[in-house]
C-alpha positions in Angstrom: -30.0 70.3 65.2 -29.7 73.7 65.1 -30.9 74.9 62.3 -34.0 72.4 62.8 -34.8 74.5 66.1 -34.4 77.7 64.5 -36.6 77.0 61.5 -39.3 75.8 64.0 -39.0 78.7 66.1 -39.6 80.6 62.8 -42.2 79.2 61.7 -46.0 80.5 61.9 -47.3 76.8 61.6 -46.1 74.1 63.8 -45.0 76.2 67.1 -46.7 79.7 66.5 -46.0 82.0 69.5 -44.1 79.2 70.7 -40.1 79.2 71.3 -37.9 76.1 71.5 -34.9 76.6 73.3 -31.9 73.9 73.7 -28.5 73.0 75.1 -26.3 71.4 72.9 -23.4 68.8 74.5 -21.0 67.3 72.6 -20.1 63.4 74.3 -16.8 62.7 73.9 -16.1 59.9 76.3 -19.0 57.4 78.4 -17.7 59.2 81.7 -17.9 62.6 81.1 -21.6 62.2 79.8 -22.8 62.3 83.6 -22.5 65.9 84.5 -24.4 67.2 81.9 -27.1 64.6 81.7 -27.8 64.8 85.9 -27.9 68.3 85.3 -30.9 67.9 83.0 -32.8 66.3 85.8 -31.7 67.6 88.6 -33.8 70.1 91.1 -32.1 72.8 93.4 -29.0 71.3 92.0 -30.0 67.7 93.5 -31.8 64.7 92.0 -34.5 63.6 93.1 -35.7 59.8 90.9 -38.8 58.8 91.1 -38.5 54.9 90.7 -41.3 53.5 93.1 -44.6 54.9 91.4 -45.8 56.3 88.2 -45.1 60.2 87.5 -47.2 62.7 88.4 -48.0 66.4 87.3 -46.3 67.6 90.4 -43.2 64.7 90.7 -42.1 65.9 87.0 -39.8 69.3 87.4 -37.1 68.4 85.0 -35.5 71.0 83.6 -36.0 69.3 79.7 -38.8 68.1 78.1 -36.7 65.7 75.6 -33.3 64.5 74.8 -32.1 64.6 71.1 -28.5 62.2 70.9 -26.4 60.0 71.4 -24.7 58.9 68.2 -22.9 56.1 69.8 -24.8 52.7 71.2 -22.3 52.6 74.0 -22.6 55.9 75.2 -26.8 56.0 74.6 -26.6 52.6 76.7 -25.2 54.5 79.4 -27.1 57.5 79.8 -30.7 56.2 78.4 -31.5 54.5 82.3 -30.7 57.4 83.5 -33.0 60.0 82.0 -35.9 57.1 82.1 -36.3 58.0 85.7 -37.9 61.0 85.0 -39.3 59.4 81.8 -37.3 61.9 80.0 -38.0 60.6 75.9 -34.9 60.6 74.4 -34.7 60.4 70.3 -31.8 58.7 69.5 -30.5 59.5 65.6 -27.8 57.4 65.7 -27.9 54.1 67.9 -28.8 51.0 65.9 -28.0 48.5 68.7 -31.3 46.2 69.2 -30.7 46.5 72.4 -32.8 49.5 72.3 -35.8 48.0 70.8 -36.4 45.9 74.1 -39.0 48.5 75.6 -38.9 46.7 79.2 -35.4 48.4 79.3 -35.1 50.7 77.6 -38.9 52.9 78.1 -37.9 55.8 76.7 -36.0 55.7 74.1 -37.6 56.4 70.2 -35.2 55.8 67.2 -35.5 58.1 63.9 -32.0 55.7 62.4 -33.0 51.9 61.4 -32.0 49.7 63.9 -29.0 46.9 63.2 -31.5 43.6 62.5 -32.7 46.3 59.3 -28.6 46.3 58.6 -28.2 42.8 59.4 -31.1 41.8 57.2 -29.9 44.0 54.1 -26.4 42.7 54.4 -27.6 38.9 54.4 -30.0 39.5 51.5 -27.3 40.9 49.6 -24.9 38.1 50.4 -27.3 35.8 49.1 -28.2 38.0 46.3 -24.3 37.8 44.9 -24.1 33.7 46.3 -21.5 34.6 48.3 -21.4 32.3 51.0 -18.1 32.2 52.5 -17.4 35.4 54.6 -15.3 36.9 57.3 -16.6 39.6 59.9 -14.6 42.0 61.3 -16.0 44.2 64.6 -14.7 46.4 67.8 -16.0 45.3 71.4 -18.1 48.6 71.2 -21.9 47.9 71.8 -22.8 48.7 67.7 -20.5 46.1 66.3 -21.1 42.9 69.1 -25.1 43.9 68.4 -23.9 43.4 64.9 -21.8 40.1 65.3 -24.8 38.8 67.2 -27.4 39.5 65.1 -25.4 38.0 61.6 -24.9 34.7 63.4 -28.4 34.4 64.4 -29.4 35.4 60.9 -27.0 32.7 59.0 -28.4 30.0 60.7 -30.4 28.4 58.0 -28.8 30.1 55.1 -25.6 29.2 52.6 -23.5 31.6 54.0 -20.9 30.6 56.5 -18.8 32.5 58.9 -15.6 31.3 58.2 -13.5 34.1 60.1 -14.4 36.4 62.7 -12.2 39.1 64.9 -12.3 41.7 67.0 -10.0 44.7 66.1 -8.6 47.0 68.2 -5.3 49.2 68.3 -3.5 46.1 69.1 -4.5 43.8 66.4 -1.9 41.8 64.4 -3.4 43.1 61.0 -0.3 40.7 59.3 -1.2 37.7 61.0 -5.2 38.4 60.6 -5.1 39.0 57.0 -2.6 35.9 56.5 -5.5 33.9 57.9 -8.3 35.5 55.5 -5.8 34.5 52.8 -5.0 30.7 53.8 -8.8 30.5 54.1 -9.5 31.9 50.7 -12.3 34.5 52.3 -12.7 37.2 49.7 -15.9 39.0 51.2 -15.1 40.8 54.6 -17.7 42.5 56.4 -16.2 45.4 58.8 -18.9 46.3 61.1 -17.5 48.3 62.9 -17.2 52.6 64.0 -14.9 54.4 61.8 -12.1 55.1 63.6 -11.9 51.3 63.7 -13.0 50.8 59.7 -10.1 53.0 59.2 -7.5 51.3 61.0 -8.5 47.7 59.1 -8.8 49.6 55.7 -5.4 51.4 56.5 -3.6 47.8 56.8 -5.2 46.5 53.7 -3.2 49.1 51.5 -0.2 49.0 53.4 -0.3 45.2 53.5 -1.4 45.5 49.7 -4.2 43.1 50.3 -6.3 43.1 47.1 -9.2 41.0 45.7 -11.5 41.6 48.4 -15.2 42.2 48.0 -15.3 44.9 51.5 -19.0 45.2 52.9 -19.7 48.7 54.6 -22.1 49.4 57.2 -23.5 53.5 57.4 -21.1 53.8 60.5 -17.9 54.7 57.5 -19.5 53.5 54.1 -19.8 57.5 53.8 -16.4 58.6 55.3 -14.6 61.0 53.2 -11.3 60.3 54.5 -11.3 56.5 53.3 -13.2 57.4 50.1 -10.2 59.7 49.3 -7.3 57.5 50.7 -4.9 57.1 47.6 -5.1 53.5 45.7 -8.5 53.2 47.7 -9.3 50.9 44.6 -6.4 48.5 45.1 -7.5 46.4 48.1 -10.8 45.4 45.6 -14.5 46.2 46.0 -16.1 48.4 48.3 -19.9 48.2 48.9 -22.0 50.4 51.6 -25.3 50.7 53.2 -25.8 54.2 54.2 -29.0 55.7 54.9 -29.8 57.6 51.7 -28.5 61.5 51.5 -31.4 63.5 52.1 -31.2 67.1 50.5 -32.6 69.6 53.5 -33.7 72.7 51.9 -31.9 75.7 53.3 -29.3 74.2 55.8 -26.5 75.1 53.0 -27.3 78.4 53.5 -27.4 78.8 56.9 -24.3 76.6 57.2 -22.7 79.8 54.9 -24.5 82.4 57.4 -22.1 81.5 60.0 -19.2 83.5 59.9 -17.1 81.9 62.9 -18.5 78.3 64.8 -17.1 78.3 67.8 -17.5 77.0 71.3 -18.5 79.7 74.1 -16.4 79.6 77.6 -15.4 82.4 79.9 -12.2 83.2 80.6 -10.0 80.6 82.9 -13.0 78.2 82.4 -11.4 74.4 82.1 -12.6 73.0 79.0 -13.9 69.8 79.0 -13.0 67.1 76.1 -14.5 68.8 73.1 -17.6 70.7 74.6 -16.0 73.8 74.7 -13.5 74.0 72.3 -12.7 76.3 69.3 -13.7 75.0 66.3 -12.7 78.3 64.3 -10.6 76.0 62.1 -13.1 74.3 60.1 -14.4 76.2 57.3 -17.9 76.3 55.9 -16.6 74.1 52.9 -15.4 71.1 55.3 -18.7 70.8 56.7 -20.6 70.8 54.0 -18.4 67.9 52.7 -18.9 65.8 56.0 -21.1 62.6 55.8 -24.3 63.1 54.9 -25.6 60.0 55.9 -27.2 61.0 59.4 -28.6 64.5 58.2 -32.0 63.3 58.0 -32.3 61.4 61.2 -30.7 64.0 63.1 -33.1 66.7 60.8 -36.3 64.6 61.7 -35.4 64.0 65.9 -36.1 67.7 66.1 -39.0 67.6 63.9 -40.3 65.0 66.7 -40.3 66.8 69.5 -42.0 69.4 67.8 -44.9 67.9 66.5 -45.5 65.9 69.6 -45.5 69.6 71.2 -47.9 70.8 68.5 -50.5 68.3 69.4 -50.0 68.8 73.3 -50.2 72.2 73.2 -53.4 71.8 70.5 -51.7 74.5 68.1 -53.9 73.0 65.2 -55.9 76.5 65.3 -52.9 78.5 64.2 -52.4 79.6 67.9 -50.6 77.3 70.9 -52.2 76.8 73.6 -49.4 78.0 76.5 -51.5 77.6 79.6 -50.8 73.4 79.0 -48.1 72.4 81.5 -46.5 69.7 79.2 -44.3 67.3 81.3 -41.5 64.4 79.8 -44.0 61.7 80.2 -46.6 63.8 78.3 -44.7 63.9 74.9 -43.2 60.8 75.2 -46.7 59.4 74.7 -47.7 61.7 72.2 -44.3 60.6 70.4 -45.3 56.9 70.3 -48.0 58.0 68.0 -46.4 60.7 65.7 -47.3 60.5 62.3 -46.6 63.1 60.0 -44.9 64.1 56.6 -41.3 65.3 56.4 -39.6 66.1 53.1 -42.1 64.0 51.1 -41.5 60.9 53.7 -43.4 59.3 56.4 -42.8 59.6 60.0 -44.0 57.4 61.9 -43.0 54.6 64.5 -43.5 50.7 65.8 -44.4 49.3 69.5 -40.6 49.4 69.9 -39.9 52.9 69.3 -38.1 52.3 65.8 -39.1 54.0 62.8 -41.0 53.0 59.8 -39.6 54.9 57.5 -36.2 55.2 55.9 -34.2 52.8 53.9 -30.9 52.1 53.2 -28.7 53.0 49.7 -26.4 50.3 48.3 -23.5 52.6 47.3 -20.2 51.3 45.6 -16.8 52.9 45.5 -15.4 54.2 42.6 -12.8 57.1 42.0 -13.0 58.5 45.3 -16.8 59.1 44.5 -20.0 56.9 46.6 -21.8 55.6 43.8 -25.7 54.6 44.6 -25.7 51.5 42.8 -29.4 50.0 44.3 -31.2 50.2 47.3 -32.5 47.9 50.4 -36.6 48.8 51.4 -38.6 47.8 54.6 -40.8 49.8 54.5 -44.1 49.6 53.9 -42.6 45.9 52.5 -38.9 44.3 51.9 -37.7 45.3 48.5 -34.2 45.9 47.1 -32.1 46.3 44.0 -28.8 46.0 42.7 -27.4 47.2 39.4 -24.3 44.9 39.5 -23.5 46.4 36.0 -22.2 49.5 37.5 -19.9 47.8 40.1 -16.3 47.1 39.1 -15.5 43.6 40.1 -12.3 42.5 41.4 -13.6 39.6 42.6 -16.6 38.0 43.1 -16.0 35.7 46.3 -17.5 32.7 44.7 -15.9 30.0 42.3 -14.8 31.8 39.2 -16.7 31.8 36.0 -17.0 28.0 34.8 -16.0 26.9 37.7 -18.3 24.2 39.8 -18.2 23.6 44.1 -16.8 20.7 45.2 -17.7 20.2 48.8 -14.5 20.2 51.1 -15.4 19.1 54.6 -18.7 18.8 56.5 -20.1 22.4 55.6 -21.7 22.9 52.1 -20.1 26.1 52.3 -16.4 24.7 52.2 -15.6 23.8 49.0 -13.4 23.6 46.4 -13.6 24.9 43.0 -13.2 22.4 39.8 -13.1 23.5 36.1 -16.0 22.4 34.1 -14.5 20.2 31.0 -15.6 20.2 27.4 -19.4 19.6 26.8 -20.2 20.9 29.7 -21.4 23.6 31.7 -22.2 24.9 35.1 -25.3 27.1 36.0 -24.7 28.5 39.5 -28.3 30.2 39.3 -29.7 26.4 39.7 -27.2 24.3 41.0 -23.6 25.4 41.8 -21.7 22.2 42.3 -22.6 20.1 39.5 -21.4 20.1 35.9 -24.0 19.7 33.4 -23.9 17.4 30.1 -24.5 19.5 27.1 -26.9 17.6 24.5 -25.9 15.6 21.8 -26.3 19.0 19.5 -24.6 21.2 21.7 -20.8 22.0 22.6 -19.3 23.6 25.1 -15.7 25.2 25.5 -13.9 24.8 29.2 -15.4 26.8 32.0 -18.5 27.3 29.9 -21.7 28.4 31.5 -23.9 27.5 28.9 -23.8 25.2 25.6 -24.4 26.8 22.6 -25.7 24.6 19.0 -22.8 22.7 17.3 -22.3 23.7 13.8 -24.3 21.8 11.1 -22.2 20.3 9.0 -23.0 17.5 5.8 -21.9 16.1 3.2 -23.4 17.0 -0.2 -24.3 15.7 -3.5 -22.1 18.4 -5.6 -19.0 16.7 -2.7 -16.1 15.0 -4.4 -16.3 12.0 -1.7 -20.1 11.8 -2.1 -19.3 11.7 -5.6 -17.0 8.8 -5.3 -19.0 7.0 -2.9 -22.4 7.0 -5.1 -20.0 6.2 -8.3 -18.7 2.7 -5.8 -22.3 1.9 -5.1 -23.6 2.2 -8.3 -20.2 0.1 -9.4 -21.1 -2.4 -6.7 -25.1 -2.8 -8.1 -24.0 -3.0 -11.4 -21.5 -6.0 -10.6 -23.7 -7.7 -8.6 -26.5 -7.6 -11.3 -24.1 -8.8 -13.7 -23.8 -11.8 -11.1 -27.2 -12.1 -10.9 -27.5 -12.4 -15.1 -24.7 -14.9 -15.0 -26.1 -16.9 -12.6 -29.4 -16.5 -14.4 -27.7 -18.0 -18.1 -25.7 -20.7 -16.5 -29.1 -21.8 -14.5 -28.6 -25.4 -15.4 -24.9 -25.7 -15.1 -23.5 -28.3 -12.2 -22.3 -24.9 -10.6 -25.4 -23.2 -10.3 -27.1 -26.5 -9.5 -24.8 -26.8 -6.4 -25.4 -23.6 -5.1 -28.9 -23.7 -4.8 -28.7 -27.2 -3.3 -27.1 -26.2 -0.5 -29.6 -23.4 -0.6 -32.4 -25.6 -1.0 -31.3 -28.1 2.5 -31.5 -24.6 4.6 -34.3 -22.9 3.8 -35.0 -21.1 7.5 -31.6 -20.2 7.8 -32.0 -18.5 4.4 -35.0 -16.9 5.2 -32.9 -15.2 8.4 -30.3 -14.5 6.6 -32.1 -12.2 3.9 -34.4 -10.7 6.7 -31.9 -9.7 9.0 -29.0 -8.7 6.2 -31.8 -6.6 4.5 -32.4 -4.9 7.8 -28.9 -4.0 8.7 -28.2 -2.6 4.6 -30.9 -0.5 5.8 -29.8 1.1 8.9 -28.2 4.3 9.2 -27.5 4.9 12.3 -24.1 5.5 13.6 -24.0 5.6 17.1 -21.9 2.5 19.0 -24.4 0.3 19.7 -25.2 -0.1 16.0 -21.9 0.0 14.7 -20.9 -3.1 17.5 -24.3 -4.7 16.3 -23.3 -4.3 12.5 -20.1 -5.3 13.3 -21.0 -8.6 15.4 -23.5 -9.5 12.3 -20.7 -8.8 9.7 -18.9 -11.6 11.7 -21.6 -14.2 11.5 -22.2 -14.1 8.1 -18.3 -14.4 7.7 -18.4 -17.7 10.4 -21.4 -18.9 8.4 -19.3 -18.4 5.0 -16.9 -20.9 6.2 -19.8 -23.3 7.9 -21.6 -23.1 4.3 -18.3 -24.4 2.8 -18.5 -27.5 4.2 -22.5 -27.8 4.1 -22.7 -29.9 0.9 -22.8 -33.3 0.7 -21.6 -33.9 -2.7 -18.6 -31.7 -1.8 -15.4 -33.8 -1.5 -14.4 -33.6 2.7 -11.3 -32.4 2.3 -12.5 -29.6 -0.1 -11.1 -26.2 1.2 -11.1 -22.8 -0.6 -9.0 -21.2 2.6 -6.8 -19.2 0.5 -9.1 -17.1 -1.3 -11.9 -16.9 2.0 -8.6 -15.9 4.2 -8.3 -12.8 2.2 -11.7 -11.6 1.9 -12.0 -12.2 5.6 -8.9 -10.4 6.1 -9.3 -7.4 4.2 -12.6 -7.4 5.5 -11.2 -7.0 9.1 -9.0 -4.6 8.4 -11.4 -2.2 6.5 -13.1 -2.4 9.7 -10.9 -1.9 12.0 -9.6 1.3 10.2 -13.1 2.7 10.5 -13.5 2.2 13.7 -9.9 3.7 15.2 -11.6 6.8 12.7 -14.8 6.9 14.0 -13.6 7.1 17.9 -10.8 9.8 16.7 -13.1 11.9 13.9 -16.1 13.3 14.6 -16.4 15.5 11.3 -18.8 15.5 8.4 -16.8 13.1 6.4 -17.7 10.6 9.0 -20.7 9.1 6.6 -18.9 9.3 4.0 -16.3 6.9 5.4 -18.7 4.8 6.9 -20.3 4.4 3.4 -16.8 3.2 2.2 -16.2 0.6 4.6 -20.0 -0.7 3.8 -18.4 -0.8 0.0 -14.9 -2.1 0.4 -16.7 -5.0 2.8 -19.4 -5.7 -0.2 -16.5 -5.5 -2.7 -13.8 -7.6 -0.9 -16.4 -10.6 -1.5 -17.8 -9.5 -5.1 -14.3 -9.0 -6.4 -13.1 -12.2 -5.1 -15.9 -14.1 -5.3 -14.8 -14.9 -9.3 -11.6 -17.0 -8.4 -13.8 -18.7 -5.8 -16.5 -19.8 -8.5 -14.0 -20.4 -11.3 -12.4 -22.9 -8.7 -15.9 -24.0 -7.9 -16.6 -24.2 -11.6 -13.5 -26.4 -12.5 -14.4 -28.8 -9.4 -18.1 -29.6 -10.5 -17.0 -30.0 -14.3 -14.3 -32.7 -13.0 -17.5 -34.1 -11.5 -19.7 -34.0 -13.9 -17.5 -35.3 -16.9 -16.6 -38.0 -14.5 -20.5 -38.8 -13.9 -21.0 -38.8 -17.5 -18.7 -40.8 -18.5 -19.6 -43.4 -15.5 -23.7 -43.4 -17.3 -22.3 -43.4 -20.8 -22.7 -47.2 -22.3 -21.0 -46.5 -25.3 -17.2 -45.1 -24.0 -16.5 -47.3 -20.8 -19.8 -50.2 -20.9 -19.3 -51.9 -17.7 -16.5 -49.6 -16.2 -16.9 -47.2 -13.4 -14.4 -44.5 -13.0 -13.4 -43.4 -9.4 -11.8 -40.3 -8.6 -10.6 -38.3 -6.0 -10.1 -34.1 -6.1 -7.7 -32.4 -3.8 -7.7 -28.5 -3.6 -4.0 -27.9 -3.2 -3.8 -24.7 -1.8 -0.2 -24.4 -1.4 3.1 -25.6 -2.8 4.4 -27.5 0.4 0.7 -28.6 1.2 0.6 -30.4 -2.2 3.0 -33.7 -1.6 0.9 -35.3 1.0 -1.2 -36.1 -1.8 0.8 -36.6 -4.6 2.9 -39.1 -2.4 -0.3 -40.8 -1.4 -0.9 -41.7 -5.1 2.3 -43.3 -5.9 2.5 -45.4 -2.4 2.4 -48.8 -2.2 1.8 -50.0 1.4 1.7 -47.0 2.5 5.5 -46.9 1.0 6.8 -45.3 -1.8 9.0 -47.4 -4.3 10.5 -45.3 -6.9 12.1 -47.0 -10.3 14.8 -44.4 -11.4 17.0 -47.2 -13.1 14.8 -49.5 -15.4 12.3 -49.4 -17.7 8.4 -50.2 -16.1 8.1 -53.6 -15.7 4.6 -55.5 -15.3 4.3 -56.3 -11.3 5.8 -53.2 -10.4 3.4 -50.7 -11.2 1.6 -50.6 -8.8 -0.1 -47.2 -8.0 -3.6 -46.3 -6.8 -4.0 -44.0 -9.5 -3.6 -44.5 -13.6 -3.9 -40.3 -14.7 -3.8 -37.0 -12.6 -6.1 -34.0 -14.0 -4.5 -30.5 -13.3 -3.0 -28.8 -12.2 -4.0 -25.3 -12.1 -1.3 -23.7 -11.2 2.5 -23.4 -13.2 4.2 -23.9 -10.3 2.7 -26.3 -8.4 2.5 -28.3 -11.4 6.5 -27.9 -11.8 6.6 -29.0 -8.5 4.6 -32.1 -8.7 5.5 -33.0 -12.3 8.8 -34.9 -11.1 7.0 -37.0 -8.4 4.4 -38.4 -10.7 6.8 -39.3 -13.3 8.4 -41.7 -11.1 5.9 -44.1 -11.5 4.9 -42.4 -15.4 1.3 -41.5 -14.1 -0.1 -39.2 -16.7 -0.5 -35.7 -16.0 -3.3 -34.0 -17.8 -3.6 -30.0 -17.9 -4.8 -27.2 -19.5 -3.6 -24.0 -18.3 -0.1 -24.7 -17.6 1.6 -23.2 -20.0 
């Protein structure tokens, strides 16, 4: 302030011939304000208010013309009614309550420091900016921080952000107990808005209560304060952000600062000093004050800067010389105030209806090696605007979810909630939607606590492959056999086999035609997910159902006809080549997965085509019986007049083959056995006169005894 009055005093442009002169009081407590301030408007050593009518040229003998101060909103709230009897302006450089913004109280009062709902508005912004919606607030019962407290819970209303923890410190505060309740609420973003002496006690209980992992929000009141920047293991209680109104570089106040050779108070001898106002300062050294906080230099620089100009245009200096006849009263630069609007340093000065500024912004500064680093910045004027370069903050935590992580709402508030891990093939995007888990696509993968997929590798089997190799090798194998089949089928056109087939073929012509449409379609399909492996596998099982209903489809096929044995197996190796596949496709999801699918398609194809042989050549042996039988039956040369009748059994196992053999050699549904005498006419009595077959060594050892009981003949061929 002083060095603002003396440069105007010095100058030949804004006061010429004109000499400010000033009082300067230092406040140190709300009582001891009075003296001084009543002494400002008091006459004769009386005061005389002037409440019941407007001010006149003659009613307004105050000693002052303007009031430059207070720093504190509790003290400013004090003394501010006071000097607006007189209509005494008063430009405040420090008091941010919104309080003061309310004109009907508080008339006088202009503001060159952004008021709190520009603080309050900055810190919600960055809140929201970082998602971090789950905060604690810690203030003093002075008239800044309950402003403060007041203004963030109006301001939250219809945001994200919830006020999980509030307190008001003072000396007496169980810091233990109050950080213990930050903790067991998991609040890692604290807000101390607060004066410093009270920011220091709360950051002072943090590092002795090592309290760490806490994203601390600053307001200008101590984000500057050298002592707490320089506090050893400042770093250990987590991230410190600020708003401070930006350091402003005032030409020559360095120098002048250096000028002074002794700053002291002035007193005469025996004179009591009061609080601070007097004392002797010859302690601090040029170098201390320098360092002080910055943050207020241009507010305090600019209050001056106001009175001055508002002077300039009452006293008309425009012409390069003041007029000094003007009588200028309080009332008379207050209203000359309201309409300032100047340059200062390459900024703006200018103010609103309510007496705040509209100018200035705030710095975003972050903490780092005992060092306020400018990291962004919060503009309202001439429009909101603000930026934050979260690349230069160091991060010890971030107050949300960590990375991967997803919200799970815990309670009524959306702002409770509980963080889950985000699994395999998924991924959460917190910029979009914070609480949900996203589904990669069927070409991407995703690691645990991803937050985004990236493309699966491509992976395929090809031709140069050793199983692609084997499988094309098995399906050229396969065509080969099967037009072998076809040739064979094709030379023995006319045979009773052949003829048989395509009987049966011939009484089902629509099933046929479904048959070859739908098998055709299925050979063709490729596709691999479950729904068409279920659907091949549900048609593999109806063509194996309608295998066995085929089976017994012909009419000229004996009823109790039954190739079970070798059907059984192709079935069952058929089920079991499936069943392998499928335990490897739900397990596997590798290249080879074609491949294998390609071999089950073969080993099902060759499980009939292998076996279909010893069917046929059973098939085969059946219809020749037949047809030799037939023959015979038409022929009038070898049996004129006799009919042979016959009877085939398909005897499919050893123990299954007695009912049969027992049923030829009854009598009466008896058997009569002659083990001790020759045949004798009369007592041969069997159904049957010869037996053809059998196929089998062992089941013709087996039956061989029982038919030479009665000496039926047993005709084979291939038991050797």
């Amino acid at each position: 302030m002083r060095f603002a009055v003396e440069q105007i005093n010095n100058s030949t442009q804004l006061l010429p011939g004109v000499t400010l002169g000033y009082e300067i009081f230092d406040l140190c407590s709300d009582t001891r304000s009075f003296p001084g301030i009543l002494d400002f408007i008091s006459i004769n050593e009386s005061v005389r208010p002037w409440h019941q009518f407007e001010p006149r040229p003659g009613n307004m003998t105050s000693k002052v013309i303007s009031v430059i101060g207070m720093y504190s909103s509790t003290k400013t709230r004090t003394v501010a009614p006071i000097l607006a009897m007189d209509y005494i302006p008063l430009v405040n450089y420090g008091s941010s309550s919104s309080a003061f913004s309310e004109k009907v109280k508080y008339p006088t009062i202009m503001r060159t420091v952004l008021p709190n709902q520009q603080m309050i508005e900055a810190i919600v912004t960055m809140l929201l900016h970082f998602r971090w919606h789950w905060v604690a607030f810690l203030n003093d019962n002075g008239e800044y921080s309950t402003d403060g407290v007041e203004l963030f819970v109006k301001k939250i209303k219809d945001t994200e952000i919830c006020l999980a923890y509030s307190n008001e410190v003072n000396a007496n505060t169980n810091f233990s107990e109050m950080f213990q309740q930050i903790d067991i609420q998991r609040i890692n973003i604290v807000i101390i808005f607060a004066i410093e002496r009270t920011a220091a006690m709360v950051i002072q209980a943090a590092l002795n209560l090592k309290v760490n992992k806490k994203v601390w929000i600053a307001t200008d009141a101590w984000a500057f304060n050298r002592e707490l920047l320089e506090m050893p293991k400042i770093d250990s209680i987590g991230t410190v952000i600020g708003l401070i109104e930006p350091e402003s570089e005032i030409p020559g106040f360095h120098d002048f600062l250096y000028s002074l050779q002794n700053i002291s108070g002035q007193h005469e001898a025996g004179e009591e000093r009061v609080c601070s106002q007097m004392c002797n300062c010859s302690d601090l050294t040029t170098e201390e004050i320098v360092k002080a906080d910055p943050a207020y230099s241009f507010p305090v620089y600019s209050a001056v800067y106001v009175v001055a100009h508002a002077l300039h245009n009452l006293l008309q200096c425009e012409s390069g010389q003041c007029n000094t006849s003007t009588t200028v009263y309080p009332y008379m630069v207050l209203a000359e105030m309201k309409t300032s609007n100047f340059t200062l340093l390459n900024k703006s000065i200018k103010f609103d209806e309510n007496g705040d500024p509209e100018f200035g912004f705030y710095s975003i500064v972050f903490w780092n090696n005992a060092e306020a680093d400018e990291v962004g910045f919060f503009q309202i004027y001439p429009f909101v605007d603000y930026y934050i370069n979260s690349t230069k903050i160091q991060w010890y935590t971030n107050g949300e979810c960590p990375v991967g992580y997803a919200k799970q709402q815990n309670g009524i508030h959306a702002c409770c909630f509980d963080c889950i891990v985000c699994f395999n093939g998924t991924y959460i995007n917190t910029t979009v939607d914070p609480y949900t888990c996203v589904n990669c696509s069927k070409t991407e993968w995703s690691t645990t606590a991803s937050t985004s997929c990236r493309p699966r590798s491509v992976e395929f089997v090809s031709f140069e492959d050793a199983p692609a190799i084997v499988t094309l090798f098995g399906t050229v194998g396969f065509v080969g056999l099967s037009l072998l089949t076809s040739v064979l089928f094709g030379l023995n056109y006319n045979t009773p086999v052949i003829v048989s087939v395509f009987k049966i073929g011939a009484k089902y012509p629509s099933i046929q035609r479904w048959w070859m449409k739908y098998h055709e379609q299925i050979v063709l399909a490729c596709d691999l997910n479950m729904a068409a492996v279920i659907g091949s596998l549900i048609v593999c099982a109806t063509l194996c159902l309608l295998c066995f209903i085929f089976s017994y489809m012909g009419k000229e096929l004996p009823k109790n006809y039954n190739e079970a044995k070798s059907i059984t197996f192709c079935l069952l190796l058929l089920a079991l080549t499936w069943i392998i596949f499928a335990t490897i496709f739900i397990l596997y999801r590798g290249k080879h997965l074609q491949t294998l699918n390609a071999l089950a398609i073969l080993s099902s194809l060759y499980s009939f085509l292998l076996w279909q042989p010893f069917i046929v050549s059973h098939y085969r042996r059946l219809q020749l019986m037949r047809f030799a039988v037939e023959q015979i039956n038409n022929s009038t040369q070898l049996l004129p007049g006799v009919t042979l009748g016959y009877e085939i059994f398909d005897h499919c196992s050893d123990t299954r083959s007695f009912p049969g053999i027992l049923d030829f050699i009854s009598v009466n549904e008896s058997v009569q056995p002659w083990r001790q005498h020759q045949p004798q006419s009369g007592k041969m009595t069997s159904k049957v006169i010869s037996v053809v077959g059998l196929y089998s060594s062992t089941k013709t050892h087996t039956v061989t005894p029982i038919i030479a009981m009665d000496f039926i003949p047993l005709v084979s061929k291939q038991t050797k």
